[in-house]
C-alpha positions as a Markdown table, in Angstrom:
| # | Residue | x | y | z |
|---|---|---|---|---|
| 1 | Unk | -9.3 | -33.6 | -14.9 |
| 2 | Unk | -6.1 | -32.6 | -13.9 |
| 3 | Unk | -6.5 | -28.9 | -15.2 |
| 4 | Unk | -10.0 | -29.3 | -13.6 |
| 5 | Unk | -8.7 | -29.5 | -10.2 |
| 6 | Unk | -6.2 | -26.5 | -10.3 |
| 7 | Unk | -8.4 | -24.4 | -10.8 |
| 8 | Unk | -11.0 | -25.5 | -8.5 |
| 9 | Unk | -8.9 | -24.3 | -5.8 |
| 10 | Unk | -9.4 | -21.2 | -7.3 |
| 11 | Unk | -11.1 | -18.0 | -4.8 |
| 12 | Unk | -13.1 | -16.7 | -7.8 |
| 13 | Unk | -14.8 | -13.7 | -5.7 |
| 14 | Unk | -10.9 | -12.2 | -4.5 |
| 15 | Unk | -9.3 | -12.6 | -8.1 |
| 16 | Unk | -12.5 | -11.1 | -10.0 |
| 17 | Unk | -12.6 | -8.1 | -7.4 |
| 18 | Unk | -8.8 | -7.7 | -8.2 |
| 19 | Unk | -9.0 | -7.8 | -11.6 |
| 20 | Unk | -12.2 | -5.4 | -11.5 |
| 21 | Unk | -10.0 | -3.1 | -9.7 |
| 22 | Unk | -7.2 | -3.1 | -11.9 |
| 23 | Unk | -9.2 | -2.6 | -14.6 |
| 24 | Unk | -10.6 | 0.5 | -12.9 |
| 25 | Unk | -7.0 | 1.5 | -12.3 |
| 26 | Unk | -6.0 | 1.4 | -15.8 |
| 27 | Unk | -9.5 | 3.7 | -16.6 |
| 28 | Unk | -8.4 | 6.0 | -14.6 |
| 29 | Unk | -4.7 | 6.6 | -14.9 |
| 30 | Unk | -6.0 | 6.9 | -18.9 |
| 31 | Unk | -8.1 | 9.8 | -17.7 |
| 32 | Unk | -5.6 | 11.2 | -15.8 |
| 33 | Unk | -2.9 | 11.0 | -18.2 |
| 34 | Unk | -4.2 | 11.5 | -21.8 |
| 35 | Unk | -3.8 | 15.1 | -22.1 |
| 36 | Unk | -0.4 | 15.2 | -21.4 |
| 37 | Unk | 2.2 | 16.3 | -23.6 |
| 38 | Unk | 4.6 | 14.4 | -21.3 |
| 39 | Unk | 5.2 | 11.1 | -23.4 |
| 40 | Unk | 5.7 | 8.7 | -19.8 |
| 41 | Unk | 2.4 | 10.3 | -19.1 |
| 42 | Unk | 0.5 | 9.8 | -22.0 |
| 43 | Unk | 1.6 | 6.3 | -22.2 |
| 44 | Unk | 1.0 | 5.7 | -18.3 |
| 45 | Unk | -2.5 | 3.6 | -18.8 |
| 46 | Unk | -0.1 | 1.3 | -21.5 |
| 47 | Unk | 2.4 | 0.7 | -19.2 |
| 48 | Unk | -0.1 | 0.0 | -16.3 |
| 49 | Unk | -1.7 | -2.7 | -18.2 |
| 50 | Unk | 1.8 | -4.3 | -19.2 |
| 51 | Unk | 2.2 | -4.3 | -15.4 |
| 52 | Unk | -1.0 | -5.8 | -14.7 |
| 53 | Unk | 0.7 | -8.7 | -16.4 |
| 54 | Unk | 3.2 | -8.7 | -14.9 |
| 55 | Unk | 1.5 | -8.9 | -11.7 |
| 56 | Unk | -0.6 | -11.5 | -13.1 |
| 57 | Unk | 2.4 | -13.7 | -13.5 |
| 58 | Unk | 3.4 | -13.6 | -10.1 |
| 59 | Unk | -0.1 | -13.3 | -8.3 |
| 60 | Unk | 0.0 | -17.4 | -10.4 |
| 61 | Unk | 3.3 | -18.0 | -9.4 |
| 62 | Unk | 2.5 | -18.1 | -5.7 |
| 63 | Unk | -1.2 | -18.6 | -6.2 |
| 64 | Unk | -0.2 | -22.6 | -7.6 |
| 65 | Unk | 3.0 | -22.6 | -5.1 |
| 66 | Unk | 2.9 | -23.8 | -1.7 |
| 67 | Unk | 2.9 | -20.7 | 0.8 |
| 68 | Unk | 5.1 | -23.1 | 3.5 |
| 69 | Unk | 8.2 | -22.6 | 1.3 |
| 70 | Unk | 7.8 | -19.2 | 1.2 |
| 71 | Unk | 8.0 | -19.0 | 5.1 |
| 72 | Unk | 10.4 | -21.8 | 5.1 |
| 73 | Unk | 12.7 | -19.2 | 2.7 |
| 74 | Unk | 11.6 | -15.9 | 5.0 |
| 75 | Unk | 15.1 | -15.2 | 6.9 |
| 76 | Unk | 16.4 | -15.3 | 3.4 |
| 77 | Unk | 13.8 | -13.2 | 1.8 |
| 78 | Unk | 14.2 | -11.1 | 4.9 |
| 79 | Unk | 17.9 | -10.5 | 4.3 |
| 80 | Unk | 17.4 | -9.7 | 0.6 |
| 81 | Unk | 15.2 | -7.1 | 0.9 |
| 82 | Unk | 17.4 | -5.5 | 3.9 |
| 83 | Unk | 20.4 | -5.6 | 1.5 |
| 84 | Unk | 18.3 | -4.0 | -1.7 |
| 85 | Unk | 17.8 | -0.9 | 0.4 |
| 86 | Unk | 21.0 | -0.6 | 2.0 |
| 87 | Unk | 22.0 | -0.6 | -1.8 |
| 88 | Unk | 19.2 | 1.7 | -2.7 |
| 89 | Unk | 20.7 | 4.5 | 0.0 |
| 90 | Unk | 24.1 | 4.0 | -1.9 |
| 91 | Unk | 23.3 | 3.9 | -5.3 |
| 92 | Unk | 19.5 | 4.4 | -5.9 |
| 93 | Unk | 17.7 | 7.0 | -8.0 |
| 94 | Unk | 16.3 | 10.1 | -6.4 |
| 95 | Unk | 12.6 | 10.7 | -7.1 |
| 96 | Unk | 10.1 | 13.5 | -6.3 |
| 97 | Unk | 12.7 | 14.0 | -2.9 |
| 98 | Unk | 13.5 | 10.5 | -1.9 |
| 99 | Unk | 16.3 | 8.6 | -2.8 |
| 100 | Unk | 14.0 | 5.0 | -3.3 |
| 101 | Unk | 14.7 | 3.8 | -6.6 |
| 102 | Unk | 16.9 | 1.1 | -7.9 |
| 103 | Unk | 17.3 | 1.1 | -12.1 |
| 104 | Unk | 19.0 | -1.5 | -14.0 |
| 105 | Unk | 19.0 | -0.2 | -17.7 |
| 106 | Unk | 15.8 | 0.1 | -18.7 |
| 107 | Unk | 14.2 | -1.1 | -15.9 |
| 108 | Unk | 13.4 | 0.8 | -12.5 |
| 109 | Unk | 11.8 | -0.5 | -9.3 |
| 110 | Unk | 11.0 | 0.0 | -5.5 |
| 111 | Unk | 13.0 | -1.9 | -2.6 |
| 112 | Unk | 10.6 | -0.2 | -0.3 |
| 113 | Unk | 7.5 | -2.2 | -2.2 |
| 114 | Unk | 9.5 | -5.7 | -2.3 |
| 115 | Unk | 10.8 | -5.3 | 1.4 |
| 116 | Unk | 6.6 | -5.2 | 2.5 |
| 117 | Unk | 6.3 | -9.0 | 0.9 |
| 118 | Unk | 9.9 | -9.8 | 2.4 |
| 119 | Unk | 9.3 | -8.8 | 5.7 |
| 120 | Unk | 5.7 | -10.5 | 5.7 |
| 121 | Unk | 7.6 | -13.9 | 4.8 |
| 122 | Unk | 10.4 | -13.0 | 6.8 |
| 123 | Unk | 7.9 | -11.9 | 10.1 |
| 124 | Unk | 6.1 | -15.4 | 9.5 |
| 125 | Unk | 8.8 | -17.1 | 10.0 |
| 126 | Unk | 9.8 | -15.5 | 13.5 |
| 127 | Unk | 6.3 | -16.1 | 14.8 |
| 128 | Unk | 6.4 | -19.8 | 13.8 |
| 129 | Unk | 9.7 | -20.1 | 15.6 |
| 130 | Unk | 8.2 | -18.5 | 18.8 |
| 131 | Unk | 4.7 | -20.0 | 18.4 |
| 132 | Unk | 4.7 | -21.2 | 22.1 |
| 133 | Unk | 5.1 | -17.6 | 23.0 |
| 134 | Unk | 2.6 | -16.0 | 21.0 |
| 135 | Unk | 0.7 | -14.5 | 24.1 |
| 136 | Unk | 3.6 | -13.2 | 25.4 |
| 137 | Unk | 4.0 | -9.2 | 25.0 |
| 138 | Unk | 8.1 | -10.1 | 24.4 |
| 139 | Unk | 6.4 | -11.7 | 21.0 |
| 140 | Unk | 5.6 | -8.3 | 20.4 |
| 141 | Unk | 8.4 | -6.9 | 21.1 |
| 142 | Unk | 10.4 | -9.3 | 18.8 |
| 143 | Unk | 8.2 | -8.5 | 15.5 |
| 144 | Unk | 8.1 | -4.9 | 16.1 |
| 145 | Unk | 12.3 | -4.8 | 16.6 |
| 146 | Unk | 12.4 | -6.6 | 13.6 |
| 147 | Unk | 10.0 | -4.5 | 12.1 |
| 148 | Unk | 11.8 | -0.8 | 13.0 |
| 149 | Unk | 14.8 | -2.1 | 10.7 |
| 150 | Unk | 13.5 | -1.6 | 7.5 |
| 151 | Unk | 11.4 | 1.2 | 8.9 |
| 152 | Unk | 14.6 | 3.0 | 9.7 |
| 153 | Unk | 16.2 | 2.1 | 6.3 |
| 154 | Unk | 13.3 | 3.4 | 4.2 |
| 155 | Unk | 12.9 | 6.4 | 6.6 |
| 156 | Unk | 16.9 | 7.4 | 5.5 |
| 157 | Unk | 15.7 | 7.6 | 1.6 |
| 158 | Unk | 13.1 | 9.2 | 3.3 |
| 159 | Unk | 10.3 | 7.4 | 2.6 |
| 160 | Unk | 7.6 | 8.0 | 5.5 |
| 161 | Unk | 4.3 | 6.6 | 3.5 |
| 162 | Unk | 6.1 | 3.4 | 3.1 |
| 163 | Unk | 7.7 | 3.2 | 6.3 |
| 164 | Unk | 4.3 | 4.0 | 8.2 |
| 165 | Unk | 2.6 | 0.7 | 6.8 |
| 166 | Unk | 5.0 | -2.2 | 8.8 |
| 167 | Unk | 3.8 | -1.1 | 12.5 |
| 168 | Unk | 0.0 | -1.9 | 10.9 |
| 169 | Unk | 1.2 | -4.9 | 9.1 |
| 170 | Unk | 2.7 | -6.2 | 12.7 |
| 171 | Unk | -0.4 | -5.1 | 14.4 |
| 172 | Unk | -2.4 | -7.8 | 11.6 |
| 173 | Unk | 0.6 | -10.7 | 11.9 |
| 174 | Unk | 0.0 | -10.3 | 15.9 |
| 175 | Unk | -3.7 | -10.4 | 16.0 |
| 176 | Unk | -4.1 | -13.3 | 13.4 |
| 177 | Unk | -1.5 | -15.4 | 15.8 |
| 178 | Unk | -3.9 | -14.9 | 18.9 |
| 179 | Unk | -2.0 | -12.3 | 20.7 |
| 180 | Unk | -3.3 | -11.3 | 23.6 |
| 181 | Unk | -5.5 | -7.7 | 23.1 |
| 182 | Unk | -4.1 | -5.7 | 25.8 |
| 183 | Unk | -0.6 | -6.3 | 24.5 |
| 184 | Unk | -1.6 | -5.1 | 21.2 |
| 185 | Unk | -3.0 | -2.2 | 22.6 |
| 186 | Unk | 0.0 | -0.9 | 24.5 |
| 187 | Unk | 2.1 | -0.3 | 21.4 |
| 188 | Unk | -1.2 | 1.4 | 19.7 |
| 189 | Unk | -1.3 | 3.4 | 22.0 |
| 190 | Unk | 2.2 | 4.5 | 22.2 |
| 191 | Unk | 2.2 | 5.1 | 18.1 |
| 192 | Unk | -1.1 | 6.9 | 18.6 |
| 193 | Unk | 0.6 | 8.9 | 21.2 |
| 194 | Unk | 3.7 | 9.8 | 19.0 |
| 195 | Unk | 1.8 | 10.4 | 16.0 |
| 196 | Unk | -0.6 | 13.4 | 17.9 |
| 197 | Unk | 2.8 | 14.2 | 19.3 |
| 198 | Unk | 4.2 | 14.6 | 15.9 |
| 199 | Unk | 1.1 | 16.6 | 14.7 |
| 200 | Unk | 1.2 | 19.3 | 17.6 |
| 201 | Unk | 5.1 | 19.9 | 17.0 |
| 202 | Unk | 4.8 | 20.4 | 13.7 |
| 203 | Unk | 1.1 | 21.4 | 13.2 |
| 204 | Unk | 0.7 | 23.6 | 16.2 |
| 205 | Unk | 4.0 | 24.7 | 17.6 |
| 206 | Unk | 5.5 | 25.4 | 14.3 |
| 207 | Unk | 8.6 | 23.5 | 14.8 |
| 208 | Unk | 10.8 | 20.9 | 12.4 |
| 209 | Unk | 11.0 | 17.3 | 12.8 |
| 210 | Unk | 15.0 | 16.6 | 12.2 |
| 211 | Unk | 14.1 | 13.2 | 10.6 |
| 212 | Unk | 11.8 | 14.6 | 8.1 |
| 213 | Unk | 12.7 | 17.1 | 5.3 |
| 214 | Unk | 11.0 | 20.3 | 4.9 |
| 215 | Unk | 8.2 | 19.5 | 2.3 |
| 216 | Unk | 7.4 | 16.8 | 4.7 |
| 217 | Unk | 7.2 | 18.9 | 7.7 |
| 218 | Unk | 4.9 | 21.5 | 5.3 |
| 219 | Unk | 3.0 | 19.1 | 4.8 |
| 220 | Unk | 1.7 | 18.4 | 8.6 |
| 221 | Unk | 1.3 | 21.6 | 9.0 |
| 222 | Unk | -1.1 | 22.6 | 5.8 |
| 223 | Unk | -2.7 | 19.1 | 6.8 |
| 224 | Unk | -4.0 | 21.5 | 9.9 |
| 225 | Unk | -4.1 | 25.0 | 8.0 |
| 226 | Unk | -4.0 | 24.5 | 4.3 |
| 227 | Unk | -4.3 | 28.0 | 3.3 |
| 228 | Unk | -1.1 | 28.5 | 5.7 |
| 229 | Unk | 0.5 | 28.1 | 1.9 |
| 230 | Unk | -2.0 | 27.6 | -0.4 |
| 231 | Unk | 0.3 | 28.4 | -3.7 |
| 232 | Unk | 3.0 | 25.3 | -2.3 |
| 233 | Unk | 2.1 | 22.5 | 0.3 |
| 234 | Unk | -1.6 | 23.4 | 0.6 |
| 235 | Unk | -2.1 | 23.8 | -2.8 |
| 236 | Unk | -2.8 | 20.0 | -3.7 |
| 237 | Unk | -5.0 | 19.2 | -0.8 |
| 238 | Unk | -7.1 | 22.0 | -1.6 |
| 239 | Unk | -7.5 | 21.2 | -5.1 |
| 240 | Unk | -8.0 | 17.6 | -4.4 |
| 241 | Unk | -11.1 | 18.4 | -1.9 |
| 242 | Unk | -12.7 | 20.6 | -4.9 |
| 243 | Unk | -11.9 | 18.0 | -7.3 |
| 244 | Unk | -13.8 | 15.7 | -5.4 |
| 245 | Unk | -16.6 | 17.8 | -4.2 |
| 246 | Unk | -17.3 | 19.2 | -7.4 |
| 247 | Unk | -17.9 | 15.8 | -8.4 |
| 248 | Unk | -21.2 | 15.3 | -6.7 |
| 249 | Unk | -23.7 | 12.4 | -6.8 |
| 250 | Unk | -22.5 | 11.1 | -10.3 |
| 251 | Unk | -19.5 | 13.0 | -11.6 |
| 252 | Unk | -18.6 | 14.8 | -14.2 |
| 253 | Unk | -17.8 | 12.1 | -17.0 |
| 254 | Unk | -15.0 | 10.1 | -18.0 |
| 255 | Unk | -12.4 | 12.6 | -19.1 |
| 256 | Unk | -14.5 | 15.5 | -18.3 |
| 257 | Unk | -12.4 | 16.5 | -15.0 |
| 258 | Unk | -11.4 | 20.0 | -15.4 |
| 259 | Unk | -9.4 | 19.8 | -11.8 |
| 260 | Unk | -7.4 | 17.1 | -13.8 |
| 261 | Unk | -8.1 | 18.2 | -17.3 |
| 262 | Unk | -6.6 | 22.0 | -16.6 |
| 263 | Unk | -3.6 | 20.6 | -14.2 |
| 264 | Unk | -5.1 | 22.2 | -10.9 |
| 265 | Unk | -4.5 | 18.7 | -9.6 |
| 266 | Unk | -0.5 | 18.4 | -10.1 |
| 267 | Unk | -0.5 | 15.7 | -13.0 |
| 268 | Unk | 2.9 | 14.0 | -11.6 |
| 269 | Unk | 0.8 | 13.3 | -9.3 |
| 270 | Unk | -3.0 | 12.9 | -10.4 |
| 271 | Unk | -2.7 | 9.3 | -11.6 |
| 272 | Unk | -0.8 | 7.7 | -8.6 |
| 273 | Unk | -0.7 | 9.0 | -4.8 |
| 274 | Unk | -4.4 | 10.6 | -5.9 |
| 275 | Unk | -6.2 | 8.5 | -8.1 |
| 276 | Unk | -9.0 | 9.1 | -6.3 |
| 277 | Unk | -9.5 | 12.7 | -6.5 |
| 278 | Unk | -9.7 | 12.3 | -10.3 |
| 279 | Unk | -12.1 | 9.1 | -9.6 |
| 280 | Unk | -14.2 | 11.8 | -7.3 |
| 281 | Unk | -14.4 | 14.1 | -9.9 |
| 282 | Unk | -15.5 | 12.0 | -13.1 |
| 283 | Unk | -17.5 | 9.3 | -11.4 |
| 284 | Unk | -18.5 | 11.3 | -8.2 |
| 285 | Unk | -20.1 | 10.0 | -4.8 |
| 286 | Unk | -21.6 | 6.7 | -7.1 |
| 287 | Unk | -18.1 | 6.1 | -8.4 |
| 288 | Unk | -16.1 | 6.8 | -5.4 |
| 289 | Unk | -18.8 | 4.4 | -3.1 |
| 290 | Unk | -18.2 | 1.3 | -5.6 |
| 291 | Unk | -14.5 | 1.6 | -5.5 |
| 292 | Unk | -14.3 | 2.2 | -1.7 |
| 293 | Unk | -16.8 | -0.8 | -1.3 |
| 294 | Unk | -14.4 | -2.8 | -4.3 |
| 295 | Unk | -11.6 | -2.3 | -2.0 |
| 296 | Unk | -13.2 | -3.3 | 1.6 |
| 297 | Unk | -15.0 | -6.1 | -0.5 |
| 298 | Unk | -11.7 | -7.3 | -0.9 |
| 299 | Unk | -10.3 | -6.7 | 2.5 |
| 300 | Unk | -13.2 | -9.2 | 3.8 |
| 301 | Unk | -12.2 | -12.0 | 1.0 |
| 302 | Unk | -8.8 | -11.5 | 2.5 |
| 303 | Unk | -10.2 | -12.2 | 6.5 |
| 304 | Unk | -12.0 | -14.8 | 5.0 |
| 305 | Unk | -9.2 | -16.7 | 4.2 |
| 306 | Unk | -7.8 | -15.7 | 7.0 |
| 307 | Unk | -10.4 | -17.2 | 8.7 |
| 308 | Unk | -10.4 | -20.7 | 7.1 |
| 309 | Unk | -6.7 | -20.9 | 7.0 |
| 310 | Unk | -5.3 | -24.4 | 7.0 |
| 311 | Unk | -2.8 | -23.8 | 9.7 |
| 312 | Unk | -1.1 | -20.7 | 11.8 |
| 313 | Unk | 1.5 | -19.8 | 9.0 |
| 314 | Unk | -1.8 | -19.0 | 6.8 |
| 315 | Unk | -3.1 | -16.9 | 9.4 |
| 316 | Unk | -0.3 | -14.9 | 9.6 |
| 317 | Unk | 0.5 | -13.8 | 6.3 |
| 318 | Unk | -3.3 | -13.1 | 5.8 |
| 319 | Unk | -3.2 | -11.3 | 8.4 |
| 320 | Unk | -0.4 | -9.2 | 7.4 |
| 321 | Unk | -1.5 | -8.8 | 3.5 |
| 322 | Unk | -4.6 | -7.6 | 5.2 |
| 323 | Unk | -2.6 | -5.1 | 7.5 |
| 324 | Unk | -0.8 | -3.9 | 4.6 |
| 325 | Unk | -3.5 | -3.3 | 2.3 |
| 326 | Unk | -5.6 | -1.8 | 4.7 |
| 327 | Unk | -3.4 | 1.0 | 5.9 |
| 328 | Unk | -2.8 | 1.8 | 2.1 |
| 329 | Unk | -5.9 | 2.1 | 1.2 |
| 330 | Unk | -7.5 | 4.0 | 4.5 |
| 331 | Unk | -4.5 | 6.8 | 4.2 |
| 332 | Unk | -4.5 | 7.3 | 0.8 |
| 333 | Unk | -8.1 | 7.7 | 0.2 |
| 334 | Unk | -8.1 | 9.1 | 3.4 |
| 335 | Unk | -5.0 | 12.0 | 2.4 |
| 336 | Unk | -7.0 | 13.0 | -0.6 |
| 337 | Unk | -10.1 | 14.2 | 2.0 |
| 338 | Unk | -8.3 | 15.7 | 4.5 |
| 339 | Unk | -8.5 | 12.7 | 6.8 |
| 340 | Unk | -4.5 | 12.2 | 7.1 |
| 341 | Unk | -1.5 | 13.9 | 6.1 |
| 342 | Unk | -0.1 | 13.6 | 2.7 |
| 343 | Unk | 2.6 | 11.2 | 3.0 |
| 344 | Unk | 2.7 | 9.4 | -0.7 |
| 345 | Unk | 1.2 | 6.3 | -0.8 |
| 346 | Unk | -0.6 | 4.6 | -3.4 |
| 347 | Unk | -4.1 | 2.8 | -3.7 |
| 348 | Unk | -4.1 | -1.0 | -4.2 |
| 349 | Unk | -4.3 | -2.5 | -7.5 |
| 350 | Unk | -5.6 | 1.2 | -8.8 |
| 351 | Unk | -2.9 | 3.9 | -8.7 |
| 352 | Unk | -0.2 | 4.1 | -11.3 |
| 353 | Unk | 3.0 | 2.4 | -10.1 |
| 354 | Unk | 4.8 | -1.1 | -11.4 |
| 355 | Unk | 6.5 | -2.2 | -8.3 |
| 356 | Unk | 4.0 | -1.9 | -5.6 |
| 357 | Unk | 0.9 | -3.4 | -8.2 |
| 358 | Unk | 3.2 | -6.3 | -8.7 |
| 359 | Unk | 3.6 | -7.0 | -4.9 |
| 360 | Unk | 0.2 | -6.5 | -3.8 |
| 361 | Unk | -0.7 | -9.2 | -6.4 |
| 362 | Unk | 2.1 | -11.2 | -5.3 |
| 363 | Unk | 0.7 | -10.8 | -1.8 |
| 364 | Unk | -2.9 | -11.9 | -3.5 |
| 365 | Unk | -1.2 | -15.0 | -4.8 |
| 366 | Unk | 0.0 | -15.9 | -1.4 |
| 367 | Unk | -3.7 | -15.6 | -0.4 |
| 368 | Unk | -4.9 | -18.3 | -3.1 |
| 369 | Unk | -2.1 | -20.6 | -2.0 |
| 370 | Unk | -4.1 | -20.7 | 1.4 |
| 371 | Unk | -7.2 | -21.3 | 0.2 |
| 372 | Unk | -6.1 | -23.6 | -2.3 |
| 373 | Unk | -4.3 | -25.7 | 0.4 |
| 374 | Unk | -7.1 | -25.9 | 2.4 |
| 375 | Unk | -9.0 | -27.1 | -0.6 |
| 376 | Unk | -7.0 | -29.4 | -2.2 |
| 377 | Unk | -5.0 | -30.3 | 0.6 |
């Protein structure tokens, strides 16, 4: 009976659509990967699926915890994840241009990825303390100051695709608390504002932003102009929108992707940051469409919870898994169509990637500790 009741807290549809995309995930990287004489590549779909474990073990962790005590704990979860990348800039690992990884013998992982779950717990906890204030536009101001110092850290590795997903995650911890619209708008706005900003200095004045480094800056620009370097920073977008096209209604097969097969599509980067131009290519429009809806099927399990939250502390952190989520899924699918920059982020549960598949199942877990407390409780 016991047993019985644990897992009838259970949010079956949420955990079999993360599962199914994991699954998919692991597929794919296998395509992406198993003509490579690299041996990390080649073993890239084994590895993934020893991380799906891994994930597994924490998405149960928090799923049969008791999300209060992770708020309770979010100053000090907060202030670890601050102190893992101020030990990152010192000491980390540079990788593909940014100094973001932390290795301890064999094992290598992200600060950037943990500080998204930390700063969820850590922004919970804020809100709770200023509850009576939530309709307040200094309540904004609060979570987004708190917000631009890990921003600014992970920008110094650089790290702009990571850094570009805690405005969003604020945007979802707000909203969920019943802050007021127009106050939610304002700050929108004024990122909206600096991001077209951005875009015209770089993309149409031809000019360098000091913060970014070059191939980040080339990489606004061939966002507008691809063909402005279409042998360097163009080179992948274009290939990417060919891969996919060429893929048509059905695709092309499993393992059948000459973009991927032939290396058109760079294969450091093929299985990770664009998954989904080697899903375009082999599964086509059918394939793509059921992994997009996979993905926004998800998204709604997430509001749903959200939703039926016990209490305010569960309608923040949904609100922030869902914030964080979102934004990596809509700019990387949305990078490898020419909808947004390349900037180097990876799709939930699906792209290659140990550190960032753990946390997003972590953040799952937190999910199913709401909806079990509201069950059980």
């Amino acid at each position: 009976m016991a047993r019985h009741r644990i897992f009838s807290g259970i949010h079956w549809p949420s955990l079999f659509l993360m599962l199914g995309l994991c699954t998919a995930g692991i597929l794919i990287i296998y395509s992406a990967t198993h003509g490579s004489e690299m041996a990390d590549l080649k073993n890239a779909a084994i590895q993934q699926g020893a991380w799906v474990g891994l994930g597994l073990a924490c998405y149960f962790a928090l799923a049969f915890s008791d999300y209060h005590r992770w708020v309770a704990q979010g100053w000090a979860w907060f202030g670890g994840g601050l102190f893992l990348l101020l030990v990152v800039l010192l000491f980390g690992r540079e990788v593909n241009g940014a100094k973001s990884w932390l290795r301890f013998g064999p094992v290598g992982f992200q600060p950037a990825e943990v500080m998204k779950l930390a700063f969820l717990v850590g922004a919970t906890a804020l809100l709770v303390t200023m509850r009576e204030k939530m309709e307040k536009f200094r309540t904004v101001l609060a979570l987004v100051g708190l917000a631009l110092i890990p921003v600014f850290l992970i920008l110094k590795q650089p790290d702009l695709g990571s850094a570009a997903v805690f405005l969003p995650m604020c945007f979802g911890l707000l909203f969920a608390g019943g802050t007021r619209l127009r106050f939610l708008l304002i700050p929108a706005g004024i990122g909206l504002a600096g991001v077209l900003a951005i875009y015209l200095w770089v993309g149409h004045f031809g000019k360098e932003l000091p913060f970014l480094k070059t191939y980040q800056n080339n990489r606004i620009r061939t966002f507008f102009d691809p063909n402005l370097d279409p042998l360097g920073a163009g080179w992948t977008i274009r290939q990417s929108i060919i891969a996919i096209g060429s893929g048509g209604f059905g695709g092309k097969g499993f393992l059948r992707g000459d973009q991927n097969m032939y290396g058109f599509l760079p294969k450091n980067i093929a299985y990770n940051d664009f998954i989904f131009s080697v899903l375009g290519e082999e599964w086509g429009f059918l394939g793509g469409s059921l992994l997009i809806l996979g993905e926004a099927a998800l998204l709604l399990c997430i509001a749903w919870i959200g939703m039926r939250a016990p209490d305010l502390q569960g309608r923040l952190l949904a609100g922030g898994v869902l914030g964080m989520l979102f934004t990596h899924f809509f700019i990387n699918v949305g990078m490898t169509i020419k909808v947004v920059p390349i900037t180097g982020i990876p799709l939930p549960f699906v792209s290659y990637g140990g550190t960032f598949l753990a946390v997003c199942m972590a953040a799952m877990g937190l999910m199913q500790s709401i909806w079990r407390q509201r069950r059980l409780g």
